[in-house]
Gaussian input, Z-matrix of N, CA and C with variables (Angstrom, degrees):
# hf/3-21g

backbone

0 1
 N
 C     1     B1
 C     2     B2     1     A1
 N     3     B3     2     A2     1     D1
 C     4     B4     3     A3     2     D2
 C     5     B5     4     A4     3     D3
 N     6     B6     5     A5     4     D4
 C     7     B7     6     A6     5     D5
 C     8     B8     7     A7     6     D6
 N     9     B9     8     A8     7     D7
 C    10    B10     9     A9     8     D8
 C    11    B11    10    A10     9     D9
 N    12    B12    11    A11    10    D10
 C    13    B13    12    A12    11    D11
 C    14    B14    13    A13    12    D12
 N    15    B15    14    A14    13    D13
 C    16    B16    15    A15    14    D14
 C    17    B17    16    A16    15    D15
 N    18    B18    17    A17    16    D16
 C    19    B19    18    A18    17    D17
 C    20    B20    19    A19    18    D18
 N    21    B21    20    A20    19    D19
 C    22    B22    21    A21    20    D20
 C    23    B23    22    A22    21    D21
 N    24    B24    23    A23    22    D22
 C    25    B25    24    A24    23    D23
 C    26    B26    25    A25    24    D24
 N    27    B27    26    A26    25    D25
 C    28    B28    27    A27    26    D26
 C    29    B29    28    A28    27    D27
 N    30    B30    29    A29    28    D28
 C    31    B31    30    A30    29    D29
 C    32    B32    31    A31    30    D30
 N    33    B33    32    A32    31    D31
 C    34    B34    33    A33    32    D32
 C    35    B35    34    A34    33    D33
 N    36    B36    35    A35    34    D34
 C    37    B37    36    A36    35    D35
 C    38    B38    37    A37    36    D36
 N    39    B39    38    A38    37    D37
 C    40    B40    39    A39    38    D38
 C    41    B41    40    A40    39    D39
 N    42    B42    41    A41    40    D40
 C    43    B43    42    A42    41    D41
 C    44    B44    43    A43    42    D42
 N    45    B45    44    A44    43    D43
 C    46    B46    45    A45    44    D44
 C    47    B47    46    A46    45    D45
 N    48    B48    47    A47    46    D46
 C    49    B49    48    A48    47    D47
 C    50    B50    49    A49    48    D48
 N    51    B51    50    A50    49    D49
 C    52    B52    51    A51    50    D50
 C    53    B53    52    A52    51    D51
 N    54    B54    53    A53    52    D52
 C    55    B55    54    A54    53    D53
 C    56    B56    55    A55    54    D54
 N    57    B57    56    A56    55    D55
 C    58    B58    57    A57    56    D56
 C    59    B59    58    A58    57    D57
 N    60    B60    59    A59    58    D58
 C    61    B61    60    A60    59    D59
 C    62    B62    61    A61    60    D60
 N    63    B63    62    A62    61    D61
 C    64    B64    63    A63    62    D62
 C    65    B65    64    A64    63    D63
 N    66    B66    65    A65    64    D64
 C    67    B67    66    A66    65    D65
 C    68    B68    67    A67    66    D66
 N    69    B69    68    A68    67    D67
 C    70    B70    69    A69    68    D68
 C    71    B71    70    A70    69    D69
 N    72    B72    71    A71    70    D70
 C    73    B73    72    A72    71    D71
 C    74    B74    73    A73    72    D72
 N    75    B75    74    A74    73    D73
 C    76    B76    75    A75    74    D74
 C    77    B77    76    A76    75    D75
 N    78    B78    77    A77    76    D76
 C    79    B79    78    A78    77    D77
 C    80    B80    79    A79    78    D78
 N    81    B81    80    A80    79    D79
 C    82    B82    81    A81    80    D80
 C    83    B83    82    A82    81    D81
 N    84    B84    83    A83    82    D82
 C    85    B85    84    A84    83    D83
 C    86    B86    85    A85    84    D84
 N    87    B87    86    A86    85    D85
 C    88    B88    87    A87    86    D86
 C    89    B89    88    A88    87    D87
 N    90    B90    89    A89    88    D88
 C    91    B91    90    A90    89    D89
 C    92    B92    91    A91    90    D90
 N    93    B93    92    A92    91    D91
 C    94    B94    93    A93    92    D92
 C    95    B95    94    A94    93    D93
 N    96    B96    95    A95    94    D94
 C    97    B97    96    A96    95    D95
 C    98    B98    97    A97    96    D96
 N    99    B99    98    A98    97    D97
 C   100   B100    99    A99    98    D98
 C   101   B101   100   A100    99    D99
 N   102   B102   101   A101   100   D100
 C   103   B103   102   A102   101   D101
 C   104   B104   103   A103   102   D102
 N   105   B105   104   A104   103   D103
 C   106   B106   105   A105   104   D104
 C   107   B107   106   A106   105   D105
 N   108   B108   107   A107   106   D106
 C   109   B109   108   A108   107   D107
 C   110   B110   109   A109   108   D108
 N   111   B111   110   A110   109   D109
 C   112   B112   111   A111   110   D110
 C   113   B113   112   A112   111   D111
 N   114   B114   113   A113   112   D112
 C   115   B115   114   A114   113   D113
 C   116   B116   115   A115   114   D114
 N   117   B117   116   A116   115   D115
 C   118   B118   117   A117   116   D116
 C   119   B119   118   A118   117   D117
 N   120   B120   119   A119   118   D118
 C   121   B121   120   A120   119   D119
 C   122   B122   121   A121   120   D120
 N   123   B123   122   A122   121   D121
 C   124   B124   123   A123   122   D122
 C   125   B125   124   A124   123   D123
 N   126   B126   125   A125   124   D124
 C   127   B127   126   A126   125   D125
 C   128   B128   127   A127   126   D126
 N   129   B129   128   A128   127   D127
 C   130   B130   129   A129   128   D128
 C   131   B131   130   A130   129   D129
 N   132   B132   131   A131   130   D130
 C   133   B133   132   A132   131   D131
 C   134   B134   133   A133   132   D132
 N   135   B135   134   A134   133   D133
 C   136   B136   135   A135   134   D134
 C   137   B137   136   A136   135   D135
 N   138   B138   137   A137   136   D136
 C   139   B139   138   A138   137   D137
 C   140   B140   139   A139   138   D138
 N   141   B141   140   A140   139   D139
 C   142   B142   141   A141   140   D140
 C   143   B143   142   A142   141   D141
 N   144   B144   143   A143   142   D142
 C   145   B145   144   A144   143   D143
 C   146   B146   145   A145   144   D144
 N   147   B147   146   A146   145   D145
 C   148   B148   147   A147   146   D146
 C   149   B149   148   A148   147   D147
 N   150   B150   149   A149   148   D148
 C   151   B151   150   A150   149   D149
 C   152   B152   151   A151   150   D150
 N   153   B153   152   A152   151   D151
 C   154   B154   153   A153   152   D152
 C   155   B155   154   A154   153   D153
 N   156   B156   155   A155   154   D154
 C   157   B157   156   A156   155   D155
 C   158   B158   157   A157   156   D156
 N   159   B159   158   A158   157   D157
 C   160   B160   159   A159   158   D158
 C   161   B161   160   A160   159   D159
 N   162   B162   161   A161   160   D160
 C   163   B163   162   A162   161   D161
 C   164   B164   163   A163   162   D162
 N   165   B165   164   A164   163   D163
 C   166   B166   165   A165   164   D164
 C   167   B167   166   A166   165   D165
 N   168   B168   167   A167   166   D166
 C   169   B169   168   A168   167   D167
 C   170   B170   169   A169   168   D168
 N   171   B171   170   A170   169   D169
 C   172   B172   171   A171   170   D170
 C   173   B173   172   A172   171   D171
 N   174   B174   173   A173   172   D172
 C   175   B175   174   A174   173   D173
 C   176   B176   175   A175   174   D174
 N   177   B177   176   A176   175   D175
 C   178   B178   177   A177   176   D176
 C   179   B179   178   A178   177   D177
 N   180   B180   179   A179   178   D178
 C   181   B181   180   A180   179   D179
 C   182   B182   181   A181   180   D180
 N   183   B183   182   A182   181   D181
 C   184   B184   183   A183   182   D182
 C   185   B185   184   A184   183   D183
 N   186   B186   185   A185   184   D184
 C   187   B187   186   A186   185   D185
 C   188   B188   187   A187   186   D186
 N   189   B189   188   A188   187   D187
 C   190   B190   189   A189   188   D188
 C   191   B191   190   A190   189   D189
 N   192   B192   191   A191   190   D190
 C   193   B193   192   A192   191   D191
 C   194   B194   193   A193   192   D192
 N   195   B195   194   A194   193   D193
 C   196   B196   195   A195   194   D194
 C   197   B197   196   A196   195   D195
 N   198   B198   197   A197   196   D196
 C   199   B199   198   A198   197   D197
 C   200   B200   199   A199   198   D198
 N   201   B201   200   A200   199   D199
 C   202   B202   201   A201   200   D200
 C   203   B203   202   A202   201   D201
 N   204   B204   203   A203   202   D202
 C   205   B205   204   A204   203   D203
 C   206   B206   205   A205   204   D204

   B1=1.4510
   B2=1.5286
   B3=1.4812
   B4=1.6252
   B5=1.1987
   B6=1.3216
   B7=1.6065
   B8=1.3031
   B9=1.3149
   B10=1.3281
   B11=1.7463
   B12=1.4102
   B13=1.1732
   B14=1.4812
   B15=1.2728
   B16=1.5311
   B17=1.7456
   B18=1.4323
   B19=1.3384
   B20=1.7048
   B21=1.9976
   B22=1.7581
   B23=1.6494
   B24=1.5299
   B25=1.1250
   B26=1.4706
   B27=1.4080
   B28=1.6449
   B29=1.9085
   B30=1.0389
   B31=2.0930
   B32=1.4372
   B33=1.1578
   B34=1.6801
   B35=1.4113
   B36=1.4332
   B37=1.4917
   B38=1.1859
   B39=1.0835
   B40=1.7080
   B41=1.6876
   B42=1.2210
   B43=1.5925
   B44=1.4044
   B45=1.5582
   B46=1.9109
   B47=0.8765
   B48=0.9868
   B49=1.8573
   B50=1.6482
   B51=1.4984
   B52=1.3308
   B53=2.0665
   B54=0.8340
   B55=1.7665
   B56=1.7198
   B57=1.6684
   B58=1.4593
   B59=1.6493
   B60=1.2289
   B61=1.8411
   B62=1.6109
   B63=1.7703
   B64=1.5678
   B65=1.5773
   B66=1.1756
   B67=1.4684
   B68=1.4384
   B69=1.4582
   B70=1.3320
   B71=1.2665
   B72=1.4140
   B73=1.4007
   B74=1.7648
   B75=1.0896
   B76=1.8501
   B77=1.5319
   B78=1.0352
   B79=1.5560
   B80=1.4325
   B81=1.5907
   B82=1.2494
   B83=1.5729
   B84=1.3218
   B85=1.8475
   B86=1.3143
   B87=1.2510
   B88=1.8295
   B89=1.1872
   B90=1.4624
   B91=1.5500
   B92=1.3937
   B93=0.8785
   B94=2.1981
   B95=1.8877
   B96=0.8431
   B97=1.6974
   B98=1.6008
   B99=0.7184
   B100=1.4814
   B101=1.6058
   B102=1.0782
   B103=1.8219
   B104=1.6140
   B105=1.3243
   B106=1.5947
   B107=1.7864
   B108=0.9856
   B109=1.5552
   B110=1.5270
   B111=1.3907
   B112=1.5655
   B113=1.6381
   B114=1.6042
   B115=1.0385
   B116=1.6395
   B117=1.8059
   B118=1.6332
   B119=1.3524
   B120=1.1560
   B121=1.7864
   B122=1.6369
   B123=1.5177
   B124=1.3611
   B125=1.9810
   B126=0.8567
   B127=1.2052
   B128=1.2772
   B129=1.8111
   B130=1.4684
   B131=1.5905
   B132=1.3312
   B133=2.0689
   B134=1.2522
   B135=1.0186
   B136=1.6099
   B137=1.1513
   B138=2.1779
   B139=0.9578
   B140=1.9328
   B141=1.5881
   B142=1.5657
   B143=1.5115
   B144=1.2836
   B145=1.6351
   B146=1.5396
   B147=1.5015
   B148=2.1372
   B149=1.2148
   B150=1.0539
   B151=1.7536
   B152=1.2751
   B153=1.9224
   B154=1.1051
   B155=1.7180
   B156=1.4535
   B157=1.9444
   B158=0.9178
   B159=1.3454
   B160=1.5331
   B161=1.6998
   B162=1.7431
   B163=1.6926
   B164=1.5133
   B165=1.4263
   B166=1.5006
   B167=2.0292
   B168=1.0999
   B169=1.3478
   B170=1.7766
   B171=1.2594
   B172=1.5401
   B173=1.2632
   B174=1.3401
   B175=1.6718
   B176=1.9963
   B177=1.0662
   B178=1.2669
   B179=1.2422
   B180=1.5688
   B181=1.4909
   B182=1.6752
   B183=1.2326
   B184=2.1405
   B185=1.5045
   B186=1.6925
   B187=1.4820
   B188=1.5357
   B189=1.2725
   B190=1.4332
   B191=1.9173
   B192=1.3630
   B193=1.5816
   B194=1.5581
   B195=1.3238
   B196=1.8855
   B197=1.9711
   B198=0.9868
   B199=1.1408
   B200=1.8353
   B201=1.4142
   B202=1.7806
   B203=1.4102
   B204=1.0606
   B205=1.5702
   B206=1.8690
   A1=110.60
   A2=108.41
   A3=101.63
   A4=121.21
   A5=114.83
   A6=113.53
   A7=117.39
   A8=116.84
   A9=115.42
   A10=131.77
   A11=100.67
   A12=109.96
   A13=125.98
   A14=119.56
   A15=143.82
   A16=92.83
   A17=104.87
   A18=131.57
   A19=120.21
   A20=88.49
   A21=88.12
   A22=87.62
   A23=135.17
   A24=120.53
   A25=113.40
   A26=119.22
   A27=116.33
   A28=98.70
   A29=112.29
   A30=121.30
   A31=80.50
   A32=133.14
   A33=127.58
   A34=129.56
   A35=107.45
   A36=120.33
   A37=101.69
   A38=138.64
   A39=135.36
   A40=119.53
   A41=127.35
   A42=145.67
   A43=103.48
   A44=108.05
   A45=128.49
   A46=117.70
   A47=115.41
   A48=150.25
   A49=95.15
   A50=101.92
   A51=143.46
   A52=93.53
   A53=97.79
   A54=104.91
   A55=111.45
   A56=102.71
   A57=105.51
   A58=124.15
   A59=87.21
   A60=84.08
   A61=104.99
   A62=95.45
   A63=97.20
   A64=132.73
   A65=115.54
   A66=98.79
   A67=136.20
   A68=108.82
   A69=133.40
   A70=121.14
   A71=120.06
   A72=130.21
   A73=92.61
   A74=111.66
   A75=107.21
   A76=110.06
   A77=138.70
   A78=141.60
   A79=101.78
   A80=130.12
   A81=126.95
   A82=104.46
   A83=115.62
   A84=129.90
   A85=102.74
   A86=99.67
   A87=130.11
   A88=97.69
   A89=137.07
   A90=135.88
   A91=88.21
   A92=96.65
   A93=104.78
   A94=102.95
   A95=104.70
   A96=111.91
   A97=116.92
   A98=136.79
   A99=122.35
   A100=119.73
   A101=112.71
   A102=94.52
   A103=90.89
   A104=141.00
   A105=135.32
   A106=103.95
   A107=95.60
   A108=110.38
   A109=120.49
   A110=113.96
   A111=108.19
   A112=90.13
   A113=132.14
   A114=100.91
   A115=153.78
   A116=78.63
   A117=104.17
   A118=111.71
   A119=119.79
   A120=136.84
   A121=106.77
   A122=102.12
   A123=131.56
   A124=103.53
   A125=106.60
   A126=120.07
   A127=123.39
   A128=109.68
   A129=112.81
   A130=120.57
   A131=86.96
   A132=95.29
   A133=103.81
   A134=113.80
   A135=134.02
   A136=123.88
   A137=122.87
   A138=137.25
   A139=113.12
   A140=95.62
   A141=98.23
   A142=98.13
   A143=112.93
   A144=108.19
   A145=118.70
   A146=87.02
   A147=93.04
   A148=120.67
   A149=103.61
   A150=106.02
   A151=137.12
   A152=118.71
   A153=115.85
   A154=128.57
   A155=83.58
   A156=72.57
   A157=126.68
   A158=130.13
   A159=116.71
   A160=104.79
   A161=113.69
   A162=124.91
   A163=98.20
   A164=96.42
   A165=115.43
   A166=96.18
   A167=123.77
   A168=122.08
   A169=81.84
   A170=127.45
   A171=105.49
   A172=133.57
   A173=112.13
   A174=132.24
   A175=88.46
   A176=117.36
   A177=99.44
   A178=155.54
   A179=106.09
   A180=128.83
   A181=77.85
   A182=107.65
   A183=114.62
   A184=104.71
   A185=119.94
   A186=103.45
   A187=119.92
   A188=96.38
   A189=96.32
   A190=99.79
   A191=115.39
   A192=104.37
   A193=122.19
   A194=114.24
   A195=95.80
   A196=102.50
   A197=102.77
   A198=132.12
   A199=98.45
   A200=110.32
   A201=127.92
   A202=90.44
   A203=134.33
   A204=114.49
   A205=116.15
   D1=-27.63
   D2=170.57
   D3=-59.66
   D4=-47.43
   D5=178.99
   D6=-71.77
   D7=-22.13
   D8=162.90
   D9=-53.13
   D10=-52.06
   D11=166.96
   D12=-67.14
   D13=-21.25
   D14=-161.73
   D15=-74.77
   D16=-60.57
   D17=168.61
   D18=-25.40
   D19=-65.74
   D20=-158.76
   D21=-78.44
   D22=-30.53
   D23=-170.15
   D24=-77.99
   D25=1.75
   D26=179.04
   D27=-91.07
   D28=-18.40
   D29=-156.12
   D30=-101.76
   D31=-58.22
   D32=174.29
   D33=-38.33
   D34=-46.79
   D35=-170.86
   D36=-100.37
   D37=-47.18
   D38=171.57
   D39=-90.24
   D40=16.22
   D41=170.66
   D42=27.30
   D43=50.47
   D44=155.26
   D45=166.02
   D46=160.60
   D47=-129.18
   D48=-103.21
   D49=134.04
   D50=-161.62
   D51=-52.64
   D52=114.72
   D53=-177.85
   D54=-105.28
   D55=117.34
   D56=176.70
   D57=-57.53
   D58=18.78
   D59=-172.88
   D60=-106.98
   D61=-33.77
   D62=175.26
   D63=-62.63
   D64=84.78
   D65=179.23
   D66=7.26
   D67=-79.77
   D68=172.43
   D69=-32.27
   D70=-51.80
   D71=-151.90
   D72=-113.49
   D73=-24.82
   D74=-169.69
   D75=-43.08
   D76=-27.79
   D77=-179.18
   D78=-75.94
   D79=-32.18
   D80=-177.33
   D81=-85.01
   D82=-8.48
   D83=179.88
   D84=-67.25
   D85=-63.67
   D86=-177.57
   D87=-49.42
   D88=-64.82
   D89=-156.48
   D90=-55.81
   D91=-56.53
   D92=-155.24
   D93=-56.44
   D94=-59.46
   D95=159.59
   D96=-53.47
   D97=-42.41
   D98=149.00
   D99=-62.53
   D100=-36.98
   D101=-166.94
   D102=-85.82
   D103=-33.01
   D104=147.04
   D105=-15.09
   D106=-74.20
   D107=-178.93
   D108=-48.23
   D109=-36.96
   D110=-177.56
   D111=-94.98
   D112=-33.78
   D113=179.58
   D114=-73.77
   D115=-17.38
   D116=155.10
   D117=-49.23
   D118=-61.25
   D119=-179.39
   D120=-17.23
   D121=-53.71
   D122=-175.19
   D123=99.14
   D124=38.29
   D125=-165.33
   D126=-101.42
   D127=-30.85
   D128=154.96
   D129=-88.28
   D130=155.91
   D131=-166.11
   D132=-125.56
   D133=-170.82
   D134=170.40
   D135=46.62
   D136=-117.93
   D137=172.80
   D138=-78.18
   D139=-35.42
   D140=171.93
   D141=-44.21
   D142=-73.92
   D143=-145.03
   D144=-58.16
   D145=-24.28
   D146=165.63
   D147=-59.11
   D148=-69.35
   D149=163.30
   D150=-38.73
   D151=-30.58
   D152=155.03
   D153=-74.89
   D154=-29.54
   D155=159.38
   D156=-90.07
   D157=-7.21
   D158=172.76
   D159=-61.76
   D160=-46.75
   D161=172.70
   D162=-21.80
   D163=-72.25
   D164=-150.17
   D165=-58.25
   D166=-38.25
   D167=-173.22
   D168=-64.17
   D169=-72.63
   D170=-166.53
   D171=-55.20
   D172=-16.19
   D173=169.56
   D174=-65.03
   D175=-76.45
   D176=-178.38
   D177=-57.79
   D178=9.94
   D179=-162.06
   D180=-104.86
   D181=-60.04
   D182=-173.20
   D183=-79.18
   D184=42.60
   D185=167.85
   D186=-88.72
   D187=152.74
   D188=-160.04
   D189=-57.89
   D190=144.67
   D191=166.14
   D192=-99.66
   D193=147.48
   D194=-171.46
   D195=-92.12
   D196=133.56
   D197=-148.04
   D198=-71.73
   D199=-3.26
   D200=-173.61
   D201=-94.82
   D202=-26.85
   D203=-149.78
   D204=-111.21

């Protein structure tokens, strides 16, 4: 739940998603890519998995846009 929160309050205050390049934030990159990973699995349940999609809905509101299109 720490990284969880660590998460939605880093995508809130800076309006995008944790970038593996940034030093700082790369461990909050990693979390999110792993719990992707176990939730694919089908492995998270319950209240976890709500909460990760709600993340994931704000990860997708701050996706990066490619700058060609």
């Amino acid at each position: 739940m720490k990284n969880y929160h660590a998460v939605m309050e880093y995508m809130e205050s800076n309006k995008k998603n944790p970038s593996k390049y940034d030093i700082t934030v790369r461990s909050l990159y990693t979390w999110i890519k792993h719990q992707r990973k176990v939730m694919n699995a089908g492995k998270s349940q319950g209240e976890r998995l709500d909460l990760f999609n709600e993340l994931l809905d704000l990860a997708e509101e701050y996706r990066r846009v490619n700058q060609y299109q």
